[in-house]
Phi, psi and omega in degrees: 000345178298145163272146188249009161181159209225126145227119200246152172232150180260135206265112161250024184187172180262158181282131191294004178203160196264197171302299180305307148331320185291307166323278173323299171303334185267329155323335201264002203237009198273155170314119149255173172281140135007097179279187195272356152219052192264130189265323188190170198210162181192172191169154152302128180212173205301144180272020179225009183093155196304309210295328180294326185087277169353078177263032161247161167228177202224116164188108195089001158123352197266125170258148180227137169235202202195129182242151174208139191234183184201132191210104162343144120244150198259151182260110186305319177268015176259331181302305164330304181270002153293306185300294214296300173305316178305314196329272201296012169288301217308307241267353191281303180297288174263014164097344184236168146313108154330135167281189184312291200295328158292343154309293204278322167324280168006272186310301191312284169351264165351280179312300158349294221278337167292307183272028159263330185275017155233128173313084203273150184313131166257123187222138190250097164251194185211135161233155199230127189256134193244093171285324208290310154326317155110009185228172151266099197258129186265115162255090164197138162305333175263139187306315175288314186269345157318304170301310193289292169337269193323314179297303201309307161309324170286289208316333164291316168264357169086317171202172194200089196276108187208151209205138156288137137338090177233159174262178161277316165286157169282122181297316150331328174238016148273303192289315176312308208287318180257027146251011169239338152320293187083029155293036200307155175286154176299126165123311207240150178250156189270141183264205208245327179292158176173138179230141188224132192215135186286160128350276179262178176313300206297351210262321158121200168188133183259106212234139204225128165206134165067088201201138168285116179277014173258344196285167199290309187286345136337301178310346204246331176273330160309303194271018164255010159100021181275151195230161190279096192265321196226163168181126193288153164204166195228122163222121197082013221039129116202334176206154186233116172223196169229144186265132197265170159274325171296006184071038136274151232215087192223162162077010140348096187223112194295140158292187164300280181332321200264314167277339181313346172308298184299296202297333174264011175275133167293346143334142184208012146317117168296302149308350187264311161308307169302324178294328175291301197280352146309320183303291189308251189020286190319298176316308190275346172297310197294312193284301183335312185287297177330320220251332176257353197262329157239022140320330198288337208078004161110184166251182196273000000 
């Protein structure tokens, strides 16, 4: 249930419907599979599992849902080299070329007969809306399925007043100063990780894992004018990520410390476990985020 990457959006109004409303809405949206000539389907589904019902969960003022898609992919090249033998039956048969519009019958044909026998992909995400805070944490690093979620939530609520993440400063060149400083913001520390990227092309990109960010070559990549694209960082002992310069939040891991809460607990309820570790989660994104957003210098 930990998100394994954070891409946040900032709340540019307060939000126009409340708890219940979210609920309701996203109830009227749940997830079905895919039908048999279906390319893909998506929908909402309870964040504790069926038997919870619920599709929000609620803890510390933090709503959390959970989306699920689904998806066909037709495999091109066999759809190709399918269409390419009717061309030529047709063209055998009647003496010509297929046009555009026969072609296109074709192609369709081919696809029909292919899609009750493939086997669509499943994918689960989770976004968690912090109003008091002002944001919306997506959990996934990519930028498409991040959209697809915020949409899929406009389309249930009618709208969701939301902005990418932006600071006043460039998170590139905050993570260069405090990793050639070795100055860190309070609460955080270098990790093992580091991408390093020239200026101009010719200059390379320098990609460093489970690597001493204090060693001389790091120093030799700085002062050859290479700037900090990724940067591992530990913050509080309690969770470990990597900072993207696009503000992605990636590679996200409770320490020890931060779990040991979970781990002594005796409950073997499952929902009652999963409902604790969003919570603890929740809690601790809302300070992690208060604590790098203003290292960051805030937001614009």
């Amino acid at each position: 249930m930990w998100f394994r990457a954070l891409r946040l959006y900032s709340l540019t109004a307060p939000l126009p419907f409340g708890l219940d409303d979210l609920e309701a809405a996203l109830g009227n949206q749940p997830f079905r599979s895919c039908g048999t000539l279906e390319l893909s389907s998506a929908g909402f589904e309870p964040v504790l599992g069926p038997k919870a019902q619920s599709f929000v969960h609620v803890a510390e003022g933090v709503w959390t849902v959970r989306w699920v898609s689904e998806e066909k992919r037709l495999p091109g090249g066999f759809v190709r080299e399918q269409l390419a033998e009717k061309v030529m039956e047709y063209e055998a048969r009647e003496g010509h070329a297929p046009g555009s519009r026969e072609k296109k019958e074709m192609r369709e044909e081919i696809e029909h007969a292919l899609l009750p026998h493939l086997i669509p992909r499943r994918r689960r995400l989770f976004a968690s809306i912090d109003a008091e805070r002002g944001w919306v944490m997506v959990d996934s690093a990519a930028s498409k399925q991040a959209e697809a979620l915020l949409g899929a939530l406009r389309q249930a609520t009618g709208t969701l007043p939301v902005s990418p993440w932006r600071t006043q400063e460039d998170w590139s060149a905050a993570m260069t100063r405090w990793l050639a400083s070795r100055e860190l913001p309070e609460g955080f520390e270098l990790d093992q990780t580091c991408v390093l990227t020239a200026e101009d092309h010719e200059g390379g990109i320098a990609i460093l894992r489970k690597h001493d960010l204090t060693a001389e070559e790091v120093k030799a990549h700085l002062a050859s004018g290479k700037k900090v694209t990724r940067l591992g960082l530990v913050w509080r002992d309690r969770m470990s990520f990597v900072l993207d310069a696009t503000g992605v939040l990636r590679s996200i891991k409770p320490t020890d410390v931060l779990l040991e809460p979970l781990e002594q607990m005796n409950d073997d309820d499952a929902i009652v476990r999963i409902d604790q570790t969003l919570a603890l989660q929740d809690i601790t994104l809302r300070a992690l985020l208060d604590e790098l957003n203003h290292a960051l210098g805030g937001r614009i």
